[in-house]
DSSP file (Angstrom, degrees, kcal/mol; ACC not computed):
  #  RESIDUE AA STRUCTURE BP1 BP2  ACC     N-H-->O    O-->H-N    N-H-->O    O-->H-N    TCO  KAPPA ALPHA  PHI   PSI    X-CA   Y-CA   Z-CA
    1    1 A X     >        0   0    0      0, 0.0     4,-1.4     0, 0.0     0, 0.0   0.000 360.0 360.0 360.0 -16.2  189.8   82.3   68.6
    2    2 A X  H  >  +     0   0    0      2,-0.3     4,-0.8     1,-0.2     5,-0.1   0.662 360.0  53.3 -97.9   3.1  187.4   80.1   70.1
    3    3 A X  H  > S+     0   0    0      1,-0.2     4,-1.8     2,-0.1     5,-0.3   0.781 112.8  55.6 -79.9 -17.7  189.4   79.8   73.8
    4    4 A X  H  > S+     0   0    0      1,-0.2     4,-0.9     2,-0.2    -2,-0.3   0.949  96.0  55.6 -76.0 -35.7  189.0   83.7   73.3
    5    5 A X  H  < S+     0   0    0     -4,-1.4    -1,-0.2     2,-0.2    -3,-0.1   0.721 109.1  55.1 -79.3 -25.3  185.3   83.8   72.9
    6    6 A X  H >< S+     0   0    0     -4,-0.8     3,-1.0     1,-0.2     5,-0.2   0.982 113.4  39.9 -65.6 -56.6  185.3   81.8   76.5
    7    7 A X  H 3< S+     0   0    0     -4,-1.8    -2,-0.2     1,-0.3    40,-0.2   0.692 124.3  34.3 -49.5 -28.1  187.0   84.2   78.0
    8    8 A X  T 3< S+     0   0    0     -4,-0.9    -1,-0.3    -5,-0.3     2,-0.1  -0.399  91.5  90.1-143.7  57.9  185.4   87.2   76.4
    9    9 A X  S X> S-     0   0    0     -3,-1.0     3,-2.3    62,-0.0     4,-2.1  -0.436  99.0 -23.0-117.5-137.6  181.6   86.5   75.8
   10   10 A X  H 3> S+     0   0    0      1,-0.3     4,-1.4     2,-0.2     5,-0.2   0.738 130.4  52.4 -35.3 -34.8  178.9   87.2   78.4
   11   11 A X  H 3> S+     0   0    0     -5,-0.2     4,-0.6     1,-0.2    -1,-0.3   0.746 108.7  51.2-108.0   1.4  180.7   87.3   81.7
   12   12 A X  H <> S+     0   0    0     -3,-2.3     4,-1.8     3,-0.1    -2,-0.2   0.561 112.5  45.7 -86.2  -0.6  183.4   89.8   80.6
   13   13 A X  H  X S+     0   0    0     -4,-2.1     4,-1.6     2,-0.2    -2,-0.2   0.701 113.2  50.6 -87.3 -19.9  181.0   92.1   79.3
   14   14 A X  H  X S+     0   0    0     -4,-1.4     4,-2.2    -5,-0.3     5,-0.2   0.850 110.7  45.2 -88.9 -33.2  179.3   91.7   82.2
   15   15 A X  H >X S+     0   0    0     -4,-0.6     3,-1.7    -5,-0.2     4,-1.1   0.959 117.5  46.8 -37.1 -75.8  182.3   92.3   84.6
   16   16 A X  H >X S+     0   0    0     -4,-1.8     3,-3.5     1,-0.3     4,-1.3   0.742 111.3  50.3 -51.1 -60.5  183.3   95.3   82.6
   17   17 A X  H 3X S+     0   0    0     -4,-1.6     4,-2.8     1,-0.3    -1,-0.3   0.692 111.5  47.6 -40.7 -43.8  179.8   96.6   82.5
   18   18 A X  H <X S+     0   0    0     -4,-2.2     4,-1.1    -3,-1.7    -1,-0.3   0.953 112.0  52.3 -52.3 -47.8  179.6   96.1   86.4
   19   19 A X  H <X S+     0   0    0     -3,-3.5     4,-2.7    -4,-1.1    -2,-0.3   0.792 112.8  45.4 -82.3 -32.4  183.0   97.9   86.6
   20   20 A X  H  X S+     0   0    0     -4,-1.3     4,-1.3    -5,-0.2    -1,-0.2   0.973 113.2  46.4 -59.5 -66.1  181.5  101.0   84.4
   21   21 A X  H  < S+     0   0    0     -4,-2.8    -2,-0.2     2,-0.2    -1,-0.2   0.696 108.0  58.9 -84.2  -9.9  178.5  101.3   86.1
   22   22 A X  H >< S+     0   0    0     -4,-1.1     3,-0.9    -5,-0.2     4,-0.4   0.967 110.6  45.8 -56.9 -61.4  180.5  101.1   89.7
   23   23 A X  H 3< S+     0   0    0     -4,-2.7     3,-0.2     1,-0.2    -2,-0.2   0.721 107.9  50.6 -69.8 -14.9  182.5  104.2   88.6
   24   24 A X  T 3< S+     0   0    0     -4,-1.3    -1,-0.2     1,-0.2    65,-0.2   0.280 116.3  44.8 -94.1  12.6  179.8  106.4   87.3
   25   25 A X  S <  S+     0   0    0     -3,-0.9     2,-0.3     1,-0.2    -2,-0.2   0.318 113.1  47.8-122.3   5.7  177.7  105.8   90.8
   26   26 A X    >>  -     0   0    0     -4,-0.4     4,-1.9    -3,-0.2     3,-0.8  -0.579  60.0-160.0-166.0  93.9  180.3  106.2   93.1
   27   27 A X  H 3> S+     0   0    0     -2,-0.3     4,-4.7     1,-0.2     5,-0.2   0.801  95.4  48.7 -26.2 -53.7  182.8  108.8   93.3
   28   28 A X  H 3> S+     0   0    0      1,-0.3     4,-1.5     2,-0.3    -1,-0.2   0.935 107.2  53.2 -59.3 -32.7  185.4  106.7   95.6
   29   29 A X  H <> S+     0   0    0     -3,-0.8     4,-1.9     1,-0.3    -1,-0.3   0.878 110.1  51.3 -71.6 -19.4  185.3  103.5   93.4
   30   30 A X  H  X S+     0   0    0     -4,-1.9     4,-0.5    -8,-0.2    -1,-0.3   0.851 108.2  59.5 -89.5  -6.0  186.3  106.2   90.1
   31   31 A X  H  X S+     0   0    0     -4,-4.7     4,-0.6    -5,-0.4    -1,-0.2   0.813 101.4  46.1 -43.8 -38.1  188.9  107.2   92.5
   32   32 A X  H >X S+     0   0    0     -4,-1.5     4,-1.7    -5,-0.2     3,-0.6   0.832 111.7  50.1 -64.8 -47.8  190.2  104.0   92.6
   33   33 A X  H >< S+     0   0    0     -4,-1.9     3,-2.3     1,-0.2     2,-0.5   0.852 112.8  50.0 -85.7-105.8  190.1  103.7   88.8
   34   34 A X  H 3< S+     0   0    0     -4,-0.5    -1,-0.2     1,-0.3     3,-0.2   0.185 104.5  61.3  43.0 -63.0  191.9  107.0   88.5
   35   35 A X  H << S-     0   0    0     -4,-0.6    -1,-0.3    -3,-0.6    -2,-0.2   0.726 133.3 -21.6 -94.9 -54.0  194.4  105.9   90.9
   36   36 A X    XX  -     0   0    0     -3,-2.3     3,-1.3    -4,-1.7     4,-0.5  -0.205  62.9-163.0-160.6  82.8  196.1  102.8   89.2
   37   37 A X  H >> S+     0   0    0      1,-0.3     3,-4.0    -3,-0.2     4,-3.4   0.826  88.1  54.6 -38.3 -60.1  193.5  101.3   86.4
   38   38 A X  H 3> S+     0   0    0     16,-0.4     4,-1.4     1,-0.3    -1,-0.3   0.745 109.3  46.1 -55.9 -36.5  195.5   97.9   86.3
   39   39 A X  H <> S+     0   0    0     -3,-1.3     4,-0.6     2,-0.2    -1,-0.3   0.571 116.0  45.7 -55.0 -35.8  195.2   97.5   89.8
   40   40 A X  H <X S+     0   0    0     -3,-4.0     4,-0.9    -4,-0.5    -2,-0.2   0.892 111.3  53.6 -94.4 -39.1  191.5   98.4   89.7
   41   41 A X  H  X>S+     0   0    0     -4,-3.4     5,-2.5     1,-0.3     4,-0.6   0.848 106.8  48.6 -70.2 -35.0  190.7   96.2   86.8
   42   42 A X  H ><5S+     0   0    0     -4,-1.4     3,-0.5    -5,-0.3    -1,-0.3   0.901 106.3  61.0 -72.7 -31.9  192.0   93.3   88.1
   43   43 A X  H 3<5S+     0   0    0     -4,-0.6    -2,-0.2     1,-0.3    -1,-0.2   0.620  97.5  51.5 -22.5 -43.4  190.3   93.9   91.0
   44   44 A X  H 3<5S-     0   0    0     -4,-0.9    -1,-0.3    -3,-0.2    -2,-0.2   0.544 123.0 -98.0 -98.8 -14.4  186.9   93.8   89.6
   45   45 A X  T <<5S+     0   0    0     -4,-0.6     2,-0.2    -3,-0.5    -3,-0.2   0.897  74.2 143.3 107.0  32.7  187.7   90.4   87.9
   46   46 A X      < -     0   0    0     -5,-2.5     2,-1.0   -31,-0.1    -1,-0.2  -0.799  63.7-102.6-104.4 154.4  188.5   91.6   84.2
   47   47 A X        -     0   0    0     -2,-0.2     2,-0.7   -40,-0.2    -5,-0.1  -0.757  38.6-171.5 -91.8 115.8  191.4   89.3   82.8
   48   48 A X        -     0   0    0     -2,-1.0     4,-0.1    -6,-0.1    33,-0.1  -0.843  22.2-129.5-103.8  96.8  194.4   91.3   83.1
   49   49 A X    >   -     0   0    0     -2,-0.7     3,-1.5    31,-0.1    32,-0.0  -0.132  41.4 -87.8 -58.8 158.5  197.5   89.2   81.1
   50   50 A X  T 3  S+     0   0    0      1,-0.2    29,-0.1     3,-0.0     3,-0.1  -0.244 116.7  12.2 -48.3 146.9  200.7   88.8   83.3
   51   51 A X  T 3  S+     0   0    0      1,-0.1    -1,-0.2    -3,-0.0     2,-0.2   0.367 105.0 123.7  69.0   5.8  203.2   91.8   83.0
   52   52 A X    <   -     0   0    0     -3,-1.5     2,-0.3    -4,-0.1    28,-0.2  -0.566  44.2-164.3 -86.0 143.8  200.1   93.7   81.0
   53   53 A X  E     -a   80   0A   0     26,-1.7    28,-1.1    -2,-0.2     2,-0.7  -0.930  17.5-123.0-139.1 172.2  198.8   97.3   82.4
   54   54 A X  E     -a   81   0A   0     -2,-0.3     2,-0.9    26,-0.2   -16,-0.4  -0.889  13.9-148.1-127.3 106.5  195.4   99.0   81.5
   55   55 A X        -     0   0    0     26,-1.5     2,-0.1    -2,-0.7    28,-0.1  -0.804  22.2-122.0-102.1 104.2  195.5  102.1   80.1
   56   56 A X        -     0   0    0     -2,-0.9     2,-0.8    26,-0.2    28,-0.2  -0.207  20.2-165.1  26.9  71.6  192.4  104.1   81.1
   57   57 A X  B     +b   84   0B   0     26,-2.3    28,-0.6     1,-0.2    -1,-0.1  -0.786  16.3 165.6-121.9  90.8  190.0  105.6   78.2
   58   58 A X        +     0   0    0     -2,-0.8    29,-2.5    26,-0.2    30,-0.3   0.400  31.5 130.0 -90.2  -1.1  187.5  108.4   79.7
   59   59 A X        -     0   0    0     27,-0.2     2,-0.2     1,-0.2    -2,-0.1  -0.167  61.7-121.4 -66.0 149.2  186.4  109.8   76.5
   60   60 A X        -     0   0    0     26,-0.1    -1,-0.2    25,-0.0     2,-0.2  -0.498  31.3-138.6 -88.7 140.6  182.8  110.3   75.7
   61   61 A X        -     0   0    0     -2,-0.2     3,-0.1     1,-0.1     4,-0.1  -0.430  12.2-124.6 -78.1 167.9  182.0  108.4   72.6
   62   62 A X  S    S+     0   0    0     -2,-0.2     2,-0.3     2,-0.1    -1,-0.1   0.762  96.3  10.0 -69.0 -33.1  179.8  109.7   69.8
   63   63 A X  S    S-     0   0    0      1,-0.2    -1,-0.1    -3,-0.0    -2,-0.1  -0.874 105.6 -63.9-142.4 169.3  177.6  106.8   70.0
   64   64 A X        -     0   0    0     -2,-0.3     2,-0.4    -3,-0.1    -1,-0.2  -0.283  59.9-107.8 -57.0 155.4  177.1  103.7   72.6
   65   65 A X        -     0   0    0     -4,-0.1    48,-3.1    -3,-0.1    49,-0.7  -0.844  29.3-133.5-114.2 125.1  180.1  101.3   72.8
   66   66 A X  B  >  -C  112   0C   0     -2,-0.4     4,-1.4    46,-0.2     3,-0.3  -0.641   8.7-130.6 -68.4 125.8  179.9   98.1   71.3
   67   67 A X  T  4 S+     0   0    0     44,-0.8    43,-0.1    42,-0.4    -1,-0.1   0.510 110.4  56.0 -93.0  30.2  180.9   94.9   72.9
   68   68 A X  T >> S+     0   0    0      3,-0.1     4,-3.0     2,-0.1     3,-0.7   0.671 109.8  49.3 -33.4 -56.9  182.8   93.9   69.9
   69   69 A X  T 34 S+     0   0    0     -3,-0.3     4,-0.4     1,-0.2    -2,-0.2   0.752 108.2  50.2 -38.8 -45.9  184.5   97.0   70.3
   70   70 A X  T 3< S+     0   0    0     -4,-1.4    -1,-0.2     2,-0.2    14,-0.2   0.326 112.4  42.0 -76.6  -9.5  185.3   96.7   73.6
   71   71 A X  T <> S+     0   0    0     -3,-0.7     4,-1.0    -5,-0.2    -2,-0.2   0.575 115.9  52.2-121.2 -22.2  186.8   93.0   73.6
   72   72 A X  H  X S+     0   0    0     -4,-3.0     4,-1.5     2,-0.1     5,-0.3   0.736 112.7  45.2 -67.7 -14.9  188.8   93.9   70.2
   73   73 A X  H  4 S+     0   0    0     -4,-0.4     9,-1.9    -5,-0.2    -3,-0.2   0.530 119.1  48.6 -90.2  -9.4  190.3   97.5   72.3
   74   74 A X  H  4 S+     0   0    0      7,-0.2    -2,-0.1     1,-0.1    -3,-0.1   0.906 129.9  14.5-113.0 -22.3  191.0   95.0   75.4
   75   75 A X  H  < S+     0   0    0     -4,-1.0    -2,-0.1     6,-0.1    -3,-0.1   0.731 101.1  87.9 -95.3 -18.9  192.8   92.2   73.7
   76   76 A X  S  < S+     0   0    0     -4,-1.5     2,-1.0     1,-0.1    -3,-0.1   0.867  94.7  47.3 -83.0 -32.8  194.0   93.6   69.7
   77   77 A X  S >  S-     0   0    0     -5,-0.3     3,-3.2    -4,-0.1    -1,-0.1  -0.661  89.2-124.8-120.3 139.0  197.4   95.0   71.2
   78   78 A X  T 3  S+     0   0    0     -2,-1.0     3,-0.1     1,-0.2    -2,-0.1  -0.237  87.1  19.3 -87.5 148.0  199.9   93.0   73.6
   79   79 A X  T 3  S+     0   0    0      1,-0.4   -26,-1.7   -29,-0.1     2,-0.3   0.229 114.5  67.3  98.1 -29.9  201.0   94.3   76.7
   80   80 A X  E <   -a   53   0A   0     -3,-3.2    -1,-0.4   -28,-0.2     2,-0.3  -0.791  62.7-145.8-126.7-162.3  198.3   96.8   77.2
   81   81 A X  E     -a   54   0A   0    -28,-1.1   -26,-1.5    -2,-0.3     2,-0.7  -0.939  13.6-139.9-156.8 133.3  194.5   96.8   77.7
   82   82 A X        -     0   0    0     -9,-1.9     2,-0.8    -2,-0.3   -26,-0.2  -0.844  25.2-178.9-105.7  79.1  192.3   99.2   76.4
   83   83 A X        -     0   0    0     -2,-0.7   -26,-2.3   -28,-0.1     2,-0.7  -0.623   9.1-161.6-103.7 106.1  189.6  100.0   79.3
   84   84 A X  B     +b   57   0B   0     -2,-0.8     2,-0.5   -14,-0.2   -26,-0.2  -0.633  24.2 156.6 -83.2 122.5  186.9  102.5   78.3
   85   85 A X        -     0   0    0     -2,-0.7     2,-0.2   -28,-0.6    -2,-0.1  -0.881  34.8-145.0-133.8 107.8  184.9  104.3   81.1
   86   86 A X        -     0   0    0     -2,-0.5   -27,-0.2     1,-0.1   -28,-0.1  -0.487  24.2-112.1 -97.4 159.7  183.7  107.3   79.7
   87   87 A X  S    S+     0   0    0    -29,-2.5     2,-0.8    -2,-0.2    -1,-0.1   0.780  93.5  25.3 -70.7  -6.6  183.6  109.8   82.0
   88   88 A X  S    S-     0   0    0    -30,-0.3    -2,-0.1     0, 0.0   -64,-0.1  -0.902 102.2 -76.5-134.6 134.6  179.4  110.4   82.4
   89   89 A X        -     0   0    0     -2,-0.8     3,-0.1   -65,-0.2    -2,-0.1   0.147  31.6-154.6  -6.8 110.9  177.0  108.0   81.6
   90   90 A X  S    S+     0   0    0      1,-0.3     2,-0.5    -4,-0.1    -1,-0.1   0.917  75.5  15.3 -73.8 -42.5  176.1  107.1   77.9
   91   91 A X        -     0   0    0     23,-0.0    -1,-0.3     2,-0.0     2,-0.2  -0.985  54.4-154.7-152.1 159.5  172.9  105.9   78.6
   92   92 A X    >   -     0   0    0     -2,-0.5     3,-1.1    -3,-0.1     4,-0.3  -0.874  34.7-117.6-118.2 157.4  169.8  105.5   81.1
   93   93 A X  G >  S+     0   0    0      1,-0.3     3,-0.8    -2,-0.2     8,-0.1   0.647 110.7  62.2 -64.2 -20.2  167.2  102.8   81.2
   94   94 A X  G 3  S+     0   0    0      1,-0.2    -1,-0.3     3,-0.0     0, 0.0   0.933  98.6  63.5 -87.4 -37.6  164.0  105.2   80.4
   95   95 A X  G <  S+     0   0    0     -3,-1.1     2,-0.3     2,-0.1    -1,-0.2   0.397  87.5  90.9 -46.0 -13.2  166.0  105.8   76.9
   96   96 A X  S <  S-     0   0    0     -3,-0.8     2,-0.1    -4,-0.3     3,-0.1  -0.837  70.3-139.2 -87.8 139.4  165.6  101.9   75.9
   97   97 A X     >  -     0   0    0     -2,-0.3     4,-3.8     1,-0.1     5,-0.5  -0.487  32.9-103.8 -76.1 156.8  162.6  100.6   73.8
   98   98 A X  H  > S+     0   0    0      2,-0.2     4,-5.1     3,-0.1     5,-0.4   0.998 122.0  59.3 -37.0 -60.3  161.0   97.2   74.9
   99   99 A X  H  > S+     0   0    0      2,-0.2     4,-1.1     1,-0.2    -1,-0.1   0.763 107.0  47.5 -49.6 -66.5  162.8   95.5   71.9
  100  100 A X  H  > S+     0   0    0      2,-0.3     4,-0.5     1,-0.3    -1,-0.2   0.766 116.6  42.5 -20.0 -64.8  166.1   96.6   73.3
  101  101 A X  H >X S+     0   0    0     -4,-3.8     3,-1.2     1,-0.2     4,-1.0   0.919 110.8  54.7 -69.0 -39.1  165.3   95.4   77.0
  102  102 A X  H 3X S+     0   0    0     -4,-5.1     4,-0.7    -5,-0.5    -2,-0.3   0.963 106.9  49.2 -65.5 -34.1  163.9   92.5   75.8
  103  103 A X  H 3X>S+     0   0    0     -4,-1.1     5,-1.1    -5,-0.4     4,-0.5   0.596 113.5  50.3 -51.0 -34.4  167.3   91.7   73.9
  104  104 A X  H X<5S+     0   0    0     -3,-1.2     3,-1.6    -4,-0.5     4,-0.4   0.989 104.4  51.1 -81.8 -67.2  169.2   92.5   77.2
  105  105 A X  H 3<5S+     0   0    0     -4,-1.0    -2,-0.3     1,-0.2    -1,-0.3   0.653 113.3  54.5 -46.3 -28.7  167.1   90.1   79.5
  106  106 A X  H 3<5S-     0   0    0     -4,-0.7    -1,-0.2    -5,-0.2    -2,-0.2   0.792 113.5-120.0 -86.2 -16.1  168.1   87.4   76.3
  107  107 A X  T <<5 +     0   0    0     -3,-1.6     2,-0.6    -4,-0.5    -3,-0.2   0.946  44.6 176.5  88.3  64.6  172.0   88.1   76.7
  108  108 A X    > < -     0   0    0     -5,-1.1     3,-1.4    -4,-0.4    -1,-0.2  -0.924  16.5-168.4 -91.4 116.3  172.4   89.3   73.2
  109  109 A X  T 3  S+     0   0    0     -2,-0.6   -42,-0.4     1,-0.3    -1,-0.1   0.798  83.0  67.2 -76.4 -31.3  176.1   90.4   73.0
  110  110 A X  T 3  S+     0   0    0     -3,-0.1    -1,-0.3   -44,-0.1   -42,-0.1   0.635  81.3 100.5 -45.5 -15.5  175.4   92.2   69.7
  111  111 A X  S <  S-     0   0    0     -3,-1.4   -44,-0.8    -8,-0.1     5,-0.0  -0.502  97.5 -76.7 -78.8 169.3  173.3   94.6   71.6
  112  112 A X  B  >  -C   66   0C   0    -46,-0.2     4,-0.9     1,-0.1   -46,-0.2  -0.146  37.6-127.6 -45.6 155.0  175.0   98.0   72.5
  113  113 A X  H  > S+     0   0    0    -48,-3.1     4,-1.7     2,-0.2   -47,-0.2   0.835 112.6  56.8 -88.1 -52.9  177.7   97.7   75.6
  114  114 A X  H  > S+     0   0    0    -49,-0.7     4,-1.0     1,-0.2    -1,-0.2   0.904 107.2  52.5 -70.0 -20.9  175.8  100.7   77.6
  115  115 A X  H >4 S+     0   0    0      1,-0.2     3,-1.6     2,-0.2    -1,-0.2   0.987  99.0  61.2 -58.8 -55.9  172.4   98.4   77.3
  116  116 A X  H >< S+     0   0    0     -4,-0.9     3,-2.3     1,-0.3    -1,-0.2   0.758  99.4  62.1 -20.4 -61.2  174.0   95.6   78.7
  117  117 A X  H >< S+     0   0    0     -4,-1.7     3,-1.3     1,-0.2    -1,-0.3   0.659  87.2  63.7 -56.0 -26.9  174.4   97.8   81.6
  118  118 A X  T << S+     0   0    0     -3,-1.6    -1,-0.2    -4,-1.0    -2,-0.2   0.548 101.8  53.0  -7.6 -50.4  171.4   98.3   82.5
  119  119 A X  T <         0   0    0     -3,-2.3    -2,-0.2    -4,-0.2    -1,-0.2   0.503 360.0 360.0 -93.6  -1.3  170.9   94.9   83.2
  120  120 A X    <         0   0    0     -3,-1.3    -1,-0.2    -4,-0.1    -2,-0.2   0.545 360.0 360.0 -73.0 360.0  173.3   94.7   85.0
């Protein structure tokens, strides 16, 4: 597990999180995503295994997405990749306390996935 925690700490959450907040600013780029996910995802730099495709998960959550959650849905089954971009924004920066942003600005990976973005 611990070549997986290189691979999937801070700079794939921060890829995905780039890739999130690309498609919810910019109609063409969720066109793209739309359009062939595996294609898009590798694209943006997310590690896509050989002969693997990325099946595409627009649902709104009940609550902010964890990135635990999100690097156990993109690696736990082989052969696919779980990539959630739900379809409107979960959250906006005026909805964080200090203690939250300050937690972002430290790279704390425990914090919520949608915070993360923010900083990105």
């Amino acid at each position: 597990m611990s070549g997986d925690q290189d691979v999937y700490g801070k700079e794939f959450i921060n890829t995905y999180l780039s890739l999130m907040g690309e498609v919810w600013h910019s109609p063409e780029e969720e066109a793209k995503l739309l359009r062939d996910p595996t294609a898009y995802a590798t694209e943006k730099g997310l590690p896509v295994a050989a002969g693997s495709t990325v099946q595409l998960d627009r649902s709104q959550p009940d609550g902010l997405l964890r990135a635990d959650e999100v690097i156990r849905d993109w690696t736990q089954t082989p052969g696919t990749h779980i990539l959630h971009v739900p379809a409107e924004e979960i959250i906006n920066a005026g909805e964080l306390s200090d203690a939250e942003l300050e937690m972002i600005g430290a790279g704390d990976n425990n914090v919520n996935v949608c915070a993360f973005l923010i900083a990105a």
